[in-house]
C-alpha positions in Angstrom: 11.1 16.1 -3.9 12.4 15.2 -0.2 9.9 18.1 0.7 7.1 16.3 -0.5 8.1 13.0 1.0 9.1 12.6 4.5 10.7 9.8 6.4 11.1 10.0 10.1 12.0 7.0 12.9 9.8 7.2 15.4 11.4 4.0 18.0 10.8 1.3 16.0 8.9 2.5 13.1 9.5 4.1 10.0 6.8 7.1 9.3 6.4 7.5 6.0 4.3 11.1 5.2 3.4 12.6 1.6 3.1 16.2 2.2 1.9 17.5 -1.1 -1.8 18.0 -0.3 -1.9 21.8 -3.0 -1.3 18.4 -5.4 -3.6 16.4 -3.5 -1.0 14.2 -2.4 -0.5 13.0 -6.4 3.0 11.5 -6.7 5.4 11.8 -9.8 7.2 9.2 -11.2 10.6 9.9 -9.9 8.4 10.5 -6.6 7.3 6.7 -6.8 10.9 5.5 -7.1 12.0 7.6 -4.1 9.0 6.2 -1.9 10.0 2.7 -3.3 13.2 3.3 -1.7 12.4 4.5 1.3 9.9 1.5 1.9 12.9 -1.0 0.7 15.6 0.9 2.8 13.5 0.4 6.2 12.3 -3.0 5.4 15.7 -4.2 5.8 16.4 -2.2 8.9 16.4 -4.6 11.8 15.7 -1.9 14.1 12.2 -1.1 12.6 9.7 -3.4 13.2 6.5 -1.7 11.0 6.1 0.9 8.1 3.6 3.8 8.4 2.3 5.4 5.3 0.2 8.4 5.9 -0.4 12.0 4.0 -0.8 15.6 4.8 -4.0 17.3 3.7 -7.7 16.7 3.1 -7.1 13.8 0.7 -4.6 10.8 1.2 -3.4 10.5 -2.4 -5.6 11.4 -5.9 -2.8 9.0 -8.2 -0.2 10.0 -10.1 0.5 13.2 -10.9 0.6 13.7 -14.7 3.0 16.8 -14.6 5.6 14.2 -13.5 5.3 12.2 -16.7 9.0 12.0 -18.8 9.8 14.9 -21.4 10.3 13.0 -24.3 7.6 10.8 -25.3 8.6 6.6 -24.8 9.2 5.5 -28.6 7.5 2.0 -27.9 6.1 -0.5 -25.9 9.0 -1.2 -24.1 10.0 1.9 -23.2 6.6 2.9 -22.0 6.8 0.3 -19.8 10.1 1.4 -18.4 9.1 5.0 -18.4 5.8 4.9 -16.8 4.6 1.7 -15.7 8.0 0.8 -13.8 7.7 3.1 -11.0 4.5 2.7 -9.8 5.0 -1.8 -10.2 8.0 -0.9 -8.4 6.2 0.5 -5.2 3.9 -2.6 -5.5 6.8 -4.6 -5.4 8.7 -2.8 -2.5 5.4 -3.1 -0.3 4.8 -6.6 -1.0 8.4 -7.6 -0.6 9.2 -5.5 2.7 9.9 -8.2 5.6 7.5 -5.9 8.3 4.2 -4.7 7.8 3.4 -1.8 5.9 0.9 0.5 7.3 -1.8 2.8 4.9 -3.7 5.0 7.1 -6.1 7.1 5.2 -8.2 9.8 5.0 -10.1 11.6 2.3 -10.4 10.4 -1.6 -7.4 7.4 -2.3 -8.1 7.1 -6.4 -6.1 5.7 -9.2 -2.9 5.0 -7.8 -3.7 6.3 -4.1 -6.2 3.3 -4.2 -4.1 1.1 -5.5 -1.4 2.1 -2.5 -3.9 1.9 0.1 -5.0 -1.5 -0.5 -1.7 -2.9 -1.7 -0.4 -2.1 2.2 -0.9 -5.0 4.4 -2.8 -3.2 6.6 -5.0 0.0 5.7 -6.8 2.2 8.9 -9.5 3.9 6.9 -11.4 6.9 8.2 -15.3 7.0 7.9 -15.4 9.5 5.7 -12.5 8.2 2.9 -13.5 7.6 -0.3 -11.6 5.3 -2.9 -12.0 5.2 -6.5 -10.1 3.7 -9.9 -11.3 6.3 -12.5 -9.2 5.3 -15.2 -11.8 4.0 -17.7 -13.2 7.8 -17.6 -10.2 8.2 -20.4 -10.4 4.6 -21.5 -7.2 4.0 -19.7 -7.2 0.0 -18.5 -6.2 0.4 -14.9 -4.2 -2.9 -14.8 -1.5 -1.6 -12.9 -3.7 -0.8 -9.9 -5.8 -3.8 -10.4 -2.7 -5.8 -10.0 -2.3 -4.3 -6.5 -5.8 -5.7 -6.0 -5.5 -8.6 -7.4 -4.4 -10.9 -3.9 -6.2 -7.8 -1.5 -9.7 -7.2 -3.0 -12.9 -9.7 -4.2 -12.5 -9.9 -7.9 -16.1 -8.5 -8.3 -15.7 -5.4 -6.3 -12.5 -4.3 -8.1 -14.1 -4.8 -11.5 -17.2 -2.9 -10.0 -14.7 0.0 -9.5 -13.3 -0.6 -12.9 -16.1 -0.7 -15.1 -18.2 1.7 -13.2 -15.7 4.4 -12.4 -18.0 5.2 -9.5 -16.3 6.0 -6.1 -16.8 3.8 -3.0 -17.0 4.6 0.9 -14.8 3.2 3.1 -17.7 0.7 4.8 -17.7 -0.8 0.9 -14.1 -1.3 0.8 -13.9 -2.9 4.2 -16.6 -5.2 2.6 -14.3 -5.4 -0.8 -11.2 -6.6 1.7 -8.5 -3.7 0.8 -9.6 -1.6 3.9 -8.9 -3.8 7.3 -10.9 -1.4 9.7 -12.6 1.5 9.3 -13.2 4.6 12.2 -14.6 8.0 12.9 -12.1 10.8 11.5 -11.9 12.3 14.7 -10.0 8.7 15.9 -8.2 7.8 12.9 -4.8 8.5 14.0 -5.4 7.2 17.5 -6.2 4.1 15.7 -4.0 4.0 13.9 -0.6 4.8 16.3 -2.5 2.0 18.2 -2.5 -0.6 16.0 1.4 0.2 14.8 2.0 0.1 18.4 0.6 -3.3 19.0 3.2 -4.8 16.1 5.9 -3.3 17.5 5.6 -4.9 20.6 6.0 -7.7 18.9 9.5 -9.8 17.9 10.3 -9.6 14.0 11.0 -12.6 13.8 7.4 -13.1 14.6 6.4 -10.0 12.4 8.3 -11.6 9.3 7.0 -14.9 9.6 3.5 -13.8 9.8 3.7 -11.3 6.6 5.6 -14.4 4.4 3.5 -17.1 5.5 0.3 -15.0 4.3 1.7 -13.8 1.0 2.7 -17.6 -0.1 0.7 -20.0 1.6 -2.4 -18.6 -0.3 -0.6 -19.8 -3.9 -0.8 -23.5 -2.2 -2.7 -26.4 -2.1 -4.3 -27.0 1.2 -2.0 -29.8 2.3 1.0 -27.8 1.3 0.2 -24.7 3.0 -0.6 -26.8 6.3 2.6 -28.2 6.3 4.5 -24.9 5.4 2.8 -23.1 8.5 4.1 -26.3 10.7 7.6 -25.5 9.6 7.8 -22.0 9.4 5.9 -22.1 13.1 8.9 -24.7 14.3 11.6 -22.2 12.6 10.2 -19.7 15.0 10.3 -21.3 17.7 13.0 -23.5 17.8 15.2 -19.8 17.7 13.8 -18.4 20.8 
């Protein structure tokens, strides 16, 4: 599994690479959990200021893979939820709850999950030519997992475009939808992307960490209260320079 999953510190971020592109990148279960943990260990590593999330191979990640699922069958609701929803609401969770922003750049066809993981990242560098998809419904399979990566990323319409339809979307549509912050030629999308890593870690984290809370809570507030939130969180800040 370490194979397929690579962590390396390059200064102050943490490169995370899937490297399983004969699988098209897919991800097992037990896969998910060890990425979760990877993204959880180096969000709380005050030496690394951003996480990168990239893949070997022509696509960046086609979902789960379904040759990971468990041996014995779950018995009930519960345990299917344990067993197979768990993993992939836990990478959700690890992303979102990371103090530093995490990187997706991606290249290819991102569908089911790999969609879902490319616009739950708080920033995604898309190439020209990626394509992202949710084809779930194809096996009349609710995608609610992924949609609940989308749910504070994406316009509501789009996602249940992708949802209904099954149909796959260029990058230039998810840009539109919101998941996908900028899009470039292939030939530049690592270039792009090293840049834009670059320009967050020459920045404090104190800064960094501010910035990726104030965005994830302020947007559950009223207007008044969110004003008076950034005020605070800006004098915080501040006042500890």
């Amino acid at each position: 599994m370490e194979n397929a999953l690579k962590l390396e510190q390059v200064g102050e971020i943490a490169r995370l690479t899937i490297d399983r592109p004969e699988k098209g990148n897919m991800l097992t279960l037990e896969m998910l959990d060890y990425l979760s943990s990877l993204i959880i260990d180096a969000g709380c590593d005050p030496d690394i200021k951003a996480i990168s999330i990239t893949s070997i191979g022509d696509d960046f990640c086609l979902g789960r893979d379904p040759d990971g699922a468990p041996e014995q069958a779950p018995k009930n609701g519960l345990e299917m939820r344990e067993a197979l929803t768990a993993p992939i609401l836990g990478f959700y969770d690890a992303v979102r709850g990371a103090d530093i922003p995490v990187v997706a750049t991606v290249q290819g066809r991102a569908a089911g999950f790999g969609c879902a993981a490319a616009a739950v990242c708080d920033l995604t560098v898309a190439a020209d030519d990626a394509r992202f998809s949710l084809p779930e419904m194809k096996n009349n399979l609710p995608p609610t997992a992924a949609i609940s990566a989308h749910i504070d990323r994406s316009m509501p319409k789009s996602v249940a475009w992708m949802v209904y339809s099954t149909d796959e979307i260029d990058a230039e549509m998810a840009l539109a939808a919101g998941f996908v912050s900028q899009v470039v030629p292939a030939s530049e999308l690592y270039d792009r992307s090293n840049e834009v890593l670059g320009t967050i870690t020459s920045r404090s984290r104190a800064s960094l960490e501010t910035c990726k809370t104030y965005l994830a809570n302020a947007r559950l507030m009223e207007t008044p209260q969110a004003s008076d939130y950034a005020a605070n969180m800006l004098a915080l800040v501040m006042s500890s320079k």
